[in-house]
N, C-alpha and C positions, 0 to 999 in steps of 0.2 A: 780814803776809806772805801772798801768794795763796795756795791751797792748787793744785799740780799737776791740771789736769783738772778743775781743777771746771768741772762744767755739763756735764759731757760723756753726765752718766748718763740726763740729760732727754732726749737726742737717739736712744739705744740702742732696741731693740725692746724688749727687758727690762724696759727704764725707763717703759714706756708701759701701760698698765694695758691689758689683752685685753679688746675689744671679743667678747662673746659671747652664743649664741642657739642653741638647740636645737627639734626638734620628732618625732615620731612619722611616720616615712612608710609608708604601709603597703605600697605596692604599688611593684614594678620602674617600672611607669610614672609614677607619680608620684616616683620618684627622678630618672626623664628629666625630669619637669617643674620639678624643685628643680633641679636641676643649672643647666635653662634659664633659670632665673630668676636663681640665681646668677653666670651670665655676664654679664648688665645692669649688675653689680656693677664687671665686672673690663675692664680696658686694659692696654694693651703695657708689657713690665715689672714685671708680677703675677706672682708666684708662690702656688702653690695647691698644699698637701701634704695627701692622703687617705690615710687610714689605717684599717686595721680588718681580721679574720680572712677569711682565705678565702670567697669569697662571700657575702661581705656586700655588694654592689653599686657596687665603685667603679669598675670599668669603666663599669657602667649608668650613675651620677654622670656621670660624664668625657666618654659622650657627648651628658646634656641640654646641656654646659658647649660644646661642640662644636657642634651645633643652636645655641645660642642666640648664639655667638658667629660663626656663619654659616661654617666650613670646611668643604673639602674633607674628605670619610670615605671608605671608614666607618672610624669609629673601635673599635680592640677591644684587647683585652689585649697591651700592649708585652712581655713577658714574655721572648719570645724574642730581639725585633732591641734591646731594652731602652729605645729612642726612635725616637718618633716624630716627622717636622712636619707639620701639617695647613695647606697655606697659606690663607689667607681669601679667599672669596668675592667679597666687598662692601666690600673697603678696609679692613677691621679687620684688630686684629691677628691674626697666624697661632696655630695650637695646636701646642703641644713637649706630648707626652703620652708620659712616662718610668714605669719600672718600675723599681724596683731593690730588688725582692724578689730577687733572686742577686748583690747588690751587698754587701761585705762593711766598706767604709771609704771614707771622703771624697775617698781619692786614689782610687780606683775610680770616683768623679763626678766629680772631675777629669778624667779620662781623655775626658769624654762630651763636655766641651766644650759643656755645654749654657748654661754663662753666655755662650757667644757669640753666641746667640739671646733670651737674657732681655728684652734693650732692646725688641726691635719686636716681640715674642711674649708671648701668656700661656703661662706653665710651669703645666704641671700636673705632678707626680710622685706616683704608687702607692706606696707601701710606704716612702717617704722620710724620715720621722722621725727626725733626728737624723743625718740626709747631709747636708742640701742645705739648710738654711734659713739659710745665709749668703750662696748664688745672690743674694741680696736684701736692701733693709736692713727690707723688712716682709712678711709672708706669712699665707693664712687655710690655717689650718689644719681638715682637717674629719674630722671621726673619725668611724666608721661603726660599730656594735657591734647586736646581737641586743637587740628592745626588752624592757623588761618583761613578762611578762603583766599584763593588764587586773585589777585587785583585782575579787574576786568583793561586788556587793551587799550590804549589812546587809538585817537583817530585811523593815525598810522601804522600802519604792521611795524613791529622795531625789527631790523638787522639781525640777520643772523647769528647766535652767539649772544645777541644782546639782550638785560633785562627790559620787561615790560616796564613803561614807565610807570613811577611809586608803585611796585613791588618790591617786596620786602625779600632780604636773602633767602629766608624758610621755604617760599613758595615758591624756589628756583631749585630746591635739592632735590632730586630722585635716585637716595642711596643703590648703589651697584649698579646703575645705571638702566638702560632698554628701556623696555612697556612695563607696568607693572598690570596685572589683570587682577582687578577687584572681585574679593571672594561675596557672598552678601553680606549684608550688614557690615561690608568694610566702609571703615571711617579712617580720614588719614589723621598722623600722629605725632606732633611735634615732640621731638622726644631730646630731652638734654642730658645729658651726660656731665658731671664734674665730679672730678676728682681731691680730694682731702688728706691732707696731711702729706710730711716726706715720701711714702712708697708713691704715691702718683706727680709729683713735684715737676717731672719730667717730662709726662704721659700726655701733655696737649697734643700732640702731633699722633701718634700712639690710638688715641683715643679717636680722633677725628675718623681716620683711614679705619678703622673696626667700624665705626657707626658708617661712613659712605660706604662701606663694600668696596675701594677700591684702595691701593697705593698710591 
């Protein structure tokens, strides 16, 4: 006898194993240029859910993603009108840049009708976690949080190349590499990246090299 459904779990977001990647950004501007990079990534009917405490830089994120995906700006904190659409430039698709940090339930996203833009738009949403990531059948998800501090040296200077002892990977990444020069009030950002369902299935690799800035 078949079993009801089966095969159907291989098809779900759930069912696909998160394509994921992280790195240390240190600077606002260097989160514009992650941002930008991660737009190379994204086509019409992506959806992209950032999340992270107040001033952690998803605005700043939102508009490398803006930049690199060539719309109309400027782009800034949807907070108040709660969405935005950035229409495109150059024939790509448009930017929906939502908030729903005053959003309380699903039927609340409902309301926004923003799945009637998903098709020909990248959806970006702020504070979105657990609203909106049915808009889609796959979505990267990018969380923003306060990096570690740096572990302080052992005795000994380590080797060239090598890590401090018990340091952690994070505080060894300086995406695109060089100096980066802190604007004020720069804070650095551990910023994660993972990807959901079939369309990002592949995109580990994909995803890492947009977040380092290099190949």
């Amino acid at each position: 006898m078949t079993e009801p459904h089966s095969g159907a779990a291989m098809t779900s977001p759930q069912a696909v194993r998160p394509a994921q990647a992280e790195a240390v950004v240190p600077t606002a501007a260097r989160m514009r240029s992650a941002g930008e990079r991660l737009a190379g990534l994204l086509r019409a009917g992506d959806l992209v859910v950032v999340s992270g405490p107040l001033g952690a830089g998803k605005t700043t994120l939102v508009q490398g993603i803006g930049a690199g995906l060539a719309v109309r700006g400027p782009i800034t904190s949807p907070t108040f009108v709660i969405a935005r659409i950035h229409p495109a430039l150059r024939g790509g698709p448009d930017l929906v840049h939502a908030d729903a940090y005053r959003l309380g339930s699903r039927a609340e996203v409902d309301d926004l009708d923003l799945d009637a833009d998903t098709d020909r738009s990248v959806t970006v949403v702020e504070w979105g976690e657990g609203l909106v990531e049915d808009l889609a059948p796959g979505y990267l998800h990018i969380t923003l949080r306060p990096a570690p501090p740096p572990q302080p040296a052992g005795p000994a200077s380590p080797t060239a190349g090598s890590a401090s002892p018990g340091a952690e990977p994070a505080d060894l990444v300086d995406p695109a590499g060089g100096t980066a020069v802190p604007e004020p009030g720069d804070e650095a950002r551990l910023v994660t990246v993972t990807g959901h369902g079939d369309r990002w299935a592949c995109a580990a690799e994909a995803i890492r090299q947009a977040l380092a800035g290099h190949p």
